[in-house]
Jmol script that loads the backbone (N, CA, C; Angstrom):
load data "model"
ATOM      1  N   UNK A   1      29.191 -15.834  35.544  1.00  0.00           N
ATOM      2  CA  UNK A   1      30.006 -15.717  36.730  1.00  0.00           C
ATOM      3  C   UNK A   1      29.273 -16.218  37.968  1.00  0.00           C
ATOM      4  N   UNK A   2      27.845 -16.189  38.204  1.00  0.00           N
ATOM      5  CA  UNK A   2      27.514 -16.347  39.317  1.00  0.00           C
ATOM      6  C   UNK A   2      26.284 -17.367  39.014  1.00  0.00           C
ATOM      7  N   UNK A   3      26.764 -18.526  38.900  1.00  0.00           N
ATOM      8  CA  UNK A   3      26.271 -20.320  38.558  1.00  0.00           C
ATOM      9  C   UNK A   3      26.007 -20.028  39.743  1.00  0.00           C
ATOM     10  N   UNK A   4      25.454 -21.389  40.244  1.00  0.00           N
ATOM     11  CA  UNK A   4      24.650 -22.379  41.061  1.00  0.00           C
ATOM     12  C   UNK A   4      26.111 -22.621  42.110  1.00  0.00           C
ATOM     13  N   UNK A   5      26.948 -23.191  41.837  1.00  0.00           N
ATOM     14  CA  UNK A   5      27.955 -23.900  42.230  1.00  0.00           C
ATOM     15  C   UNK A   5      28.620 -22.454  43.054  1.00  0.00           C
ATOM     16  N   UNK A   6      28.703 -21.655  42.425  1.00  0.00           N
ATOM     17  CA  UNK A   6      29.659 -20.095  43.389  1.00  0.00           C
ATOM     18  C   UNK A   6      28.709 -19.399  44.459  1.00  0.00           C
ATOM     19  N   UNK A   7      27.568 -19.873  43.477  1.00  0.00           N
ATOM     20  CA  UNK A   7      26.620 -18.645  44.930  1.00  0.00           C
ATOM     21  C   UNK A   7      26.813 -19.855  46.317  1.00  0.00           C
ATOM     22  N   UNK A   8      26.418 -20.988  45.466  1.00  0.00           N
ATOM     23  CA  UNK A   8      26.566 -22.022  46.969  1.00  0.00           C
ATOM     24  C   UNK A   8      27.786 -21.718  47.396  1.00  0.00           C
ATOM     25  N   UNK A   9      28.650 -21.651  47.558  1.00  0.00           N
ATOM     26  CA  UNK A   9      30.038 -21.570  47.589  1.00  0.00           C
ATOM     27  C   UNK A   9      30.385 -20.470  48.785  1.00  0.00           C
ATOM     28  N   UNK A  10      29.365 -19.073  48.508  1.00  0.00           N
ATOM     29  CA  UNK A  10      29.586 -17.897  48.885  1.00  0.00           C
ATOM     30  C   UNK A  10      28.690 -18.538  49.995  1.00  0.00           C
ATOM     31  N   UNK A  11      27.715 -18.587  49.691  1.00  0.00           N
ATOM     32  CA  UNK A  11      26.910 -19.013  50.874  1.00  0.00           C
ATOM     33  C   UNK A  11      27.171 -19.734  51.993  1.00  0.00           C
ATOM     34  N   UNK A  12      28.107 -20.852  51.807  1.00  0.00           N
ATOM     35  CA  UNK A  12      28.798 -21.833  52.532  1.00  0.00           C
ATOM     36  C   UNK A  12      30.022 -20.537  53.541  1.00  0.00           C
ATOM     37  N   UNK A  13      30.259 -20.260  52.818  1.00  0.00           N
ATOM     38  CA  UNK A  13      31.559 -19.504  53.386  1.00  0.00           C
ATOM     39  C   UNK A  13      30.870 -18.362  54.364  1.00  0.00           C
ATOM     40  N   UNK A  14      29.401 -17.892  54.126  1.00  0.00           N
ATOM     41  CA  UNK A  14      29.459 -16.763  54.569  1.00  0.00           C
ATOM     42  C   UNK A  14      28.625 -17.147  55.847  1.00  0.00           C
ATOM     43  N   UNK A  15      27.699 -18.769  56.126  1.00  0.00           N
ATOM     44  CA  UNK A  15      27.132 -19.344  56.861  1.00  0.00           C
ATOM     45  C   UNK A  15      28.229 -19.459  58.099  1.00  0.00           C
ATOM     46  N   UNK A  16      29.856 -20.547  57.412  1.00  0.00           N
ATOM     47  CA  UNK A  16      30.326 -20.541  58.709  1.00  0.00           C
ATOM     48  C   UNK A  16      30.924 -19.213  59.530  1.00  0.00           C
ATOM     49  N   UNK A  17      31.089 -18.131  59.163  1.00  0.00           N
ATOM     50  CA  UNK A  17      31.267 -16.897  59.439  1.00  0.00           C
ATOM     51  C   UNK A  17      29.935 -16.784  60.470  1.00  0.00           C
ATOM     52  N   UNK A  18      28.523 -16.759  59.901  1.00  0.00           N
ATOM     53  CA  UNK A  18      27.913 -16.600  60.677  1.00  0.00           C
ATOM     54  C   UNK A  18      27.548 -17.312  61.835  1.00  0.00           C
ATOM     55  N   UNK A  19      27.537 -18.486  61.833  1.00  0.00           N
ATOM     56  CA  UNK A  19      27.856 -19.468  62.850  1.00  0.00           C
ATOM     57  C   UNK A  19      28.720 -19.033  64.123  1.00  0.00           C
ATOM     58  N   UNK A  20      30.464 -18.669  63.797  1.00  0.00           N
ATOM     59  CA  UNK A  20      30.975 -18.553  64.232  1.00  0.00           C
ATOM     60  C   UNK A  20      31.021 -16.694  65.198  1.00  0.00           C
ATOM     61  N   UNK A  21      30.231 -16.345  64.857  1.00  0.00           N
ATOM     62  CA  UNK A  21      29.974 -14.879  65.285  1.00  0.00           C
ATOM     63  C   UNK A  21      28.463 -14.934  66.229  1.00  0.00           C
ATOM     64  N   UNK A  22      28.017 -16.009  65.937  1.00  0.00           N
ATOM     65  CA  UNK A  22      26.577 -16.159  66.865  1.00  0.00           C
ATOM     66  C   UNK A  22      26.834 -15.559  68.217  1.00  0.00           C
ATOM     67  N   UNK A  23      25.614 -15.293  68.839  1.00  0.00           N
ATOM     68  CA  UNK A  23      25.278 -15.191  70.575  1.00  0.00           C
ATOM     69  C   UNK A  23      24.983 -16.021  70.464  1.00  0.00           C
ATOM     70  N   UNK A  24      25.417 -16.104  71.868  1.00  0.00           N
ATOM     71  CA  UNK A  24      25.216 -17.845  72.973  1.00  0.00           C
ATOM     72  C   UNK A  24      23.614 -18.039  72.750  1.00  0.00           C
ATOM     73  N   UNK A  25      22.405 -16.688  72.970  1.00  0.00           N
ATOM     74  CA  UNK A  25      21.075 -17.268  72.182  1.00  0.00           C
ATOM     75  C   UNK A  25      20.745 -17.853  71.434  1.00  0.00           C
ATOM     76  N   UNK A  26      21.405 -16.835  70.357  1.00  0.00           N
ATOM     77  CA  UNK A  26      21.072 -17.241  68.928  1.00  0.00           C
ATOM     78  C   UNK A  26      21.300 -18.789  68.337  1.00  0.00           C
ATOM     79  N   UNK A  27      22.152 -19.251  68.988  1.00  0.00           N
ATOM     80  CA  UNK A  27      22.525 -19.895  68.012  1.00  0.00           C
ATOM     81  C   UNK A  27      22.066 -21.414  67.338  1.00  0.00           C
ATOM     82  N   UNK A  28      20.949 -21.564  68.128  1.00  0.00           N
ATOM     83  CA  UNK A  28      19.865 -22.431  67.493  1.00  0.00           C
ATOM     84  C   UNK A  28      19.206 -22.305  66.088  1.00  0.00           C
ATOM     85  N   UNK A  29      19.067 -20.512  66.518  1.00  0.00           N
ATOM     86  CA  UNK A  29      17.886 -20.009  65.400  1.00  0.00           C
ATOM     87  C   UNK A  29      19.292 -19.725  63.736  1.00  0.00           C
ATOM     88  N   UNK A  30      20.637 -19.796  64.498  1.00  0.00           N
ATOM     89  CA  UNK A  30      21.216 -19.554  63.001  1.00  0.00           C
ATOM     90  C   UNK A  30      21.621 -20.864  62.766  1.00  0.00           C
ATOM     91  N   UNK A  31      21.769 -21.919  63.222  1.00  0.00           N
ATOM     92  CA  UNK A  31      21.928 -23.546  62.925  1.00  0.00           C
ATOM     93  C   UNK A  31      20.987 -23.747  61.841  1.00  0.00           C
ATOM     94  N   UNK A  32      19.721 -23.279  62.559  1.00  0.00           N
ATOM     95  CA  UNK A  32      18.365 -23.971  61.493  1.00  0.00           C
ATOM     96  C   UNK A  32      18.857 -23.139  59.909  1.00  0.00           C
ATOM     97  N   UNK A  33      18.654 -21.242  60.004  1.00  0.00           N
ATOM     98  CA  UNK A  33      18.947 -20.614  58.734  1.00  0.00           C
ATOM     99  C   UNK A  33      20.093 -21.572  57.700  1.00  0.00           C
ATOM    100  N   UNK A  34      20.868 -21.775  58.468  1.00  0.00           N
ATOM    101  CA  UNK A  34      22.378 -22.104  57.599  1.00  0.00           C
ATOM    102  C   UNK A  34      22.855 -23.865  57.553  1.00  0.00           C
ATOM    103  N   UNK A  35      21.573 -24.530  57.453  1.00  0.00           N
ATOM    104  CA  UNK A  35      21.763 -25.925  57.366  1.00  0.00           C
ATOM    105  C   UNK A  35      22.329 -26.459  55.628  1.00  0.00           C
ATOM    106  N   UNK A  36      22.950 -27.199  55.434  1.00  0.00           N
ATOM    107  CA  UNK A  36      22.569 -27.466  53.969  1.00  0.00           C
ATOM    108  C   UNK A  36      21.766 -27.203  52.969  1.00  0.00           C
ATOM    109  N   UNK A  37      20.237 -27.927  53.552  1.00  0.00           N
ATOM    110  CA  UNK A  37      18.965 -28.018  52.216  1.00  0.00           C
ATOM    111  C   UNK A  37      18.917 -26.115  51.944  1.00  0.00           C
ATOM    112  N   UNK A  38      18.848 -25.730  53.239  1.00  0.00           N
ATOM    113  CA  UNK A  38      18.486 -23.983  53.422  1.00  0.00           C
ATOM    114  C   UNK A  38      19.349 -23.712  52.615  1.00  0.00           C
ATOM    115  N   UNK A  39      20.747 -23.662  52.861  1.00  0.00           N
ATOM    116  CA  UNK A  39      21.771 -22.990  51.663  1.00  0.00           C
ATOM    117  C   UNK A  39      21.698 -23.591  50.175  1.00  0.00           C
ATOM    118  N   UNK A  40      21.226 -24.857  49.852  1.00  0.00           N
ATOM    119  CA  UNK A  40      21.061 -25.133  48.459  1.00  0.00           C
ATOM    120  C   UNK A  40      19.898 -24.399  47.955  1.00  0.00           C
ATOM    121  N   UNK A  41      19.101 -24.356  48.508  1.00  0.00           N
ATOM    122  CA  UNK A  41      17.811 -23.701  48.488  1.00  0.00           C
ATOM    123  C   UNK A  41      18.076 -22.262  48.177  1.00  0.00           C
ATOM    124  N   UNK A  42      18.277 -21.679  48.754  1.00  0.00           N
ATOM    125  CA  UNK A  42      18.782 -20.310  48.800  1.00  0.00           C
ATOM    126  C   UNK A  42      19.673 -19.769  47.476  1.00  0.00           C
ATOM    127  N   UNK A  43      20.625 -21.161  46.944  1.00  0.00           N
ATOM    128  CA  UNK A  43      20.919 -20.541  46.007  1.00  0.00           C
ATOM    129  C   UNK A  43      20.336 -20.668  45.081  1.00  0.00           C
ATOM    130  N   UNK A  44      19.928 -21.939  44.819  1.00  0.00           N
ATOM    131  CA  UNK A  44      18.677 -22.217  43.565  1.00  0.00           C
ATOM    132  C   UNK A  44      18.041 -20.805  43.249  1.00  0.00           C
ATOM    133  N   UNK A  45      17.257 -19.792  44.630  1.00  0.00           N
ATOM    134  CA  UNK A  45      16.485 -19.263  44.417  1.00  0.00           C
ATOM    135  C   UNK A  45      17.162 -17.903  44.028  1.00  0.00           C
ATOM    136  N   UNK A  46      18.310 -17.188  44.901  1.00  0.00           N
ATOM    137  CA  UNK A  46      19.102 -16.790  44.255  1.00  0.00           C
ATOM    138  C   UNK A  46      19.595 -16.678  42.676  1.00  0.00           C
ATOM    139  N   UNK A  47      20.012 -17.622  41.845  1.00  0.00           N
ATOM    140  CA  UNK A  47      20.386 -18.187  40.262  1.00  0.00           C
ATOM    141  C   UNK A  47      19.002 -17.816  39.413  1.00  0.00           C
ATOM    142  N   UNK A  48      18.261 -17.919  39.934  1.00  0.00           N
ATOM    143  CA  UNK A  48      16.828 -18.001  39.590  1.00  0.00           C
ATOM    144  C   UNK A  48      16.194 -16.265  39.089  1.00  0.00           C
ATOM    145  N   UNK A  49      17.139 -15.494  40.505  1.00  0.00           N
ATOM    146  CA  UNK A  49      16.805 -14.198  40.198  1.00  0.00           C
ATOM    147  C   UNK A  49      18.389 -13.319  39.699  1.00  0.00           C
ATOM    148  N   UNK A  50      18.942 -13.684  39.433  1.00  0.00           N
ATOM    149  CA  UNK A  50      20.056 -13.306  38.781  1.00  0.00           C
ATOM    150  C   UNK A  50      19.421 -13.273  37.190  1.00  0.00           C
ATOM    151  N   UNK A  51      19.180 -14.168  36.520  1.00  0.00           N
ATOM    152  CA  UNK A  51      18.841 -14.498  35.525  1.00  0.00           C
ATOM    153  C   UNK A  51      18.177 -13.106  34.790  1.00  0.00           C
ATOM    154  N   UNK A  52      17.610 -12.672  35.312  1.00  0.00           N
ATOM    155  CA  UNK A  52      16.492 -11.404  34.891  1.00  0.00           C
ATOM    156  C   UNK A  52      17.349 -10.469  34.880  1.00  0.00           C
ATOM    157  N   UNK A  53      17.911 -10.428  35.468  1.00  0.00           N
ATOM    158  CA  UNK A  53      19.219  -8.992  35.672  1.00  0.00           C
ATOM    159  C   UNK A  53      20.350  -8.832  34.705  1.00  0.00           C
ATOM    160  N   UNK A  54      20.678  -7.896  34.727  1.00  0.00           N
ATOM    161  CA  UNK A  54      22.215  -7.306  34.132  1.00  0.00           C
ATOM    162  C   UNK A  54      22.923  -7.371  34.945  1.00  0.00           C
ATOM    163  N   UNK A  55      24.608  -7.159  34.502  1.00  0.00           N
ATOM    164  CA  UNK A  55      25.457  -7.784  34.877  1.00  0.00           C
ATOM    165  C   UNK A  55      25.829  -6.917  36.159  1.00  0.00           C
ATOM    166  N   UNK A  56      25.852  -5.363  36.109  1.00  0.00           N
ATOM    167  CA  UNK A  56      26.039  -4.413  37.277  1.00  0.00           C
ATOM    168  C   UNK A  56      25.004  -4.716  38.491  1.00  0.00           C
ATOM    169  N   UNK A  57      23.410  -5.346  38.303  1.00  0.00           N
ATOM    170  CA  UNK A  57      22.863  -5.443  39.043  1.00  0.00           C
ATOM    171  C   UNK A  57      23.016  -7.114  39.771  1.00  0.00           C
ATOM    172  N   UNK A  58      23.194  -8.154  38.727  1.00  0.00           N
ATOM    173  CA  UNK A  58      23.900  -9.169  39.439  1.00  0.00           C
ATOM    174  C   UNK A  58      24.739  -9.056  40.662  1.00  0.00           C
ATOM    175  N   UNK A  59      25.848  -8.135  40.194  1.00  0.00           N
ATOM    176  CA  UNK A  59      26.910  -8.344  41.130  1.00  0.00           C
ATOM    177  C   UNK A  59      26.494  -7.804  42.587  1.00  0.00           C
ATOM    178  N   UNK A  60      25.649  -6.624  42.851  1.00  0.00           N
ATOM    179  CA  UNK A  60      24.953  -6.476  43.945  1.00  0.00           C
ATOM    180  C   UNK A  60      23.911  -7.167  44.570  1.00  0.00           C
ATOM    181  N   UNK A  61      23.110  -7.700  43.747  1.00  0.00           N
ATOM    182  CA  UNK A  61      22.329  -8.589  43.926  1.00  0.00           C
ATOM    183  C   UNK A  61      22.919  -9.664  45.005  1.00  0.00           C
ATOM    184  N   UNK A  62      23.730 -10.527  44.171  1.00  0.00           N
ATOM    185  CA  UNK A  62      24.153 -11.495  45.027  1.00  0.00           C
ATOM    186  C   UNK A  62      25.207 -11.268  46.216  1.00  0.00           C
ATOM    187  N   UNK A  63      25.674 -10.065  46.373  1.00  0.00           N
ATOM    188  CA  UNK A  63      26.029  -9.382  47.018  1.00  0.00           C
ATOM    189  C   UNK A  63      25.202  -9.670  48.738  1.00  0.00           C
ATOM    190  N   UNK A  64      24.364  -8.777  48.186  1.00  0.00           N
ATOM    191  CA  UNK A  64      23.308  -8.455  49.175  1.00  0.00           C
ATOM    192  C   UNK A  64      22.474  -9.867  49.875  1.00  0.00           C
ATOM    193  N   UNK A  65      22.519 -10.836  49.068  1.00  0.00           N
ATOM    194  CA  UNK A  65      21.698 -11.979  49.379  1.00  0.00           C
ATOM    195  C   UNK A  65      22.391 -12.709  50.485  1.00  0.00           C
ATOM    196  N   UNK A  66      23.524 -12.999  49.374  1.00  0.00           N
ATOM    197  CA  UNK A  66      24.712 -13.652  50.661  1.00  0.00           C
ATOM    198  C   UNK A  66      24.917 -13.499  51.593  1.00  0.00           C
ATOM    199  N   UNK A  67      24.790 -12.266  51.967  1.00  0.00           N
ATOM    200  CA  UNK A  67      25.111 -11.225  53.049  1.00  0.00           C
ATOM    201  C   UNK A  67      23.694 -11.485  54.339  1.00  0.00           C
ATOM    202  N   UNK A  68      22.985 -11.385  53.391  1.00  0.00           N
ATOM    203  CA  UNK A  68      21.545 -11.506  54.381  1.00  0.00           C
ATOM    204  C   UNK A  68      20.970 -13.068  54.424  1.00  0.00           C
ATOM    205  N   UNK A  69      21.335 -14.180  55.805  1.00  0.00           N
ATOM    206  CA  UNK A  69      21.026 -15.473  55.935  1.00  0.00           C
ATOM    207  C   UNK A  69      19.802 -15.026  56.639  1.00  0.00           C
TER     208      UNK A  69
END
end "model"
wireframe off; spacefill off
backbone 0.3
color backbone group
């Protein structure tokens, strides 16, 4: 359930969310977090640690990751 292709996916979706919720500060420092290479990256590393897990802890797992750019 949670390939390469969905976590990116989640990630994408949950970047422009964050983007769009920025402070007028911030929003340099969340441009850089939520660029492309960063989100491919992220999921690679993500997929990477799914792997070791069971299926109840997956689903929080990536949960939690997504959640935290």
């Amino acid at each position: 359930m949670y390939d390469y292709s969905y976590v990116l996916g989640l990630l994408h979706v949950h970047a422009v969310d964050h983007r769009s919720h920025a402070l007028s500060g911030k929003e340099a420092e969340i441009e850089n977090r939520t660029t492309e290479r960063t989100l491919r990256n992220r999921a690679r590393l993500i997929c990477e640690r799914l792997l070791d897990m069971s299926e109840p802890q997956r689903r929080q797992f990536a949960e939690r990751a997504v959640r935290h750019l």
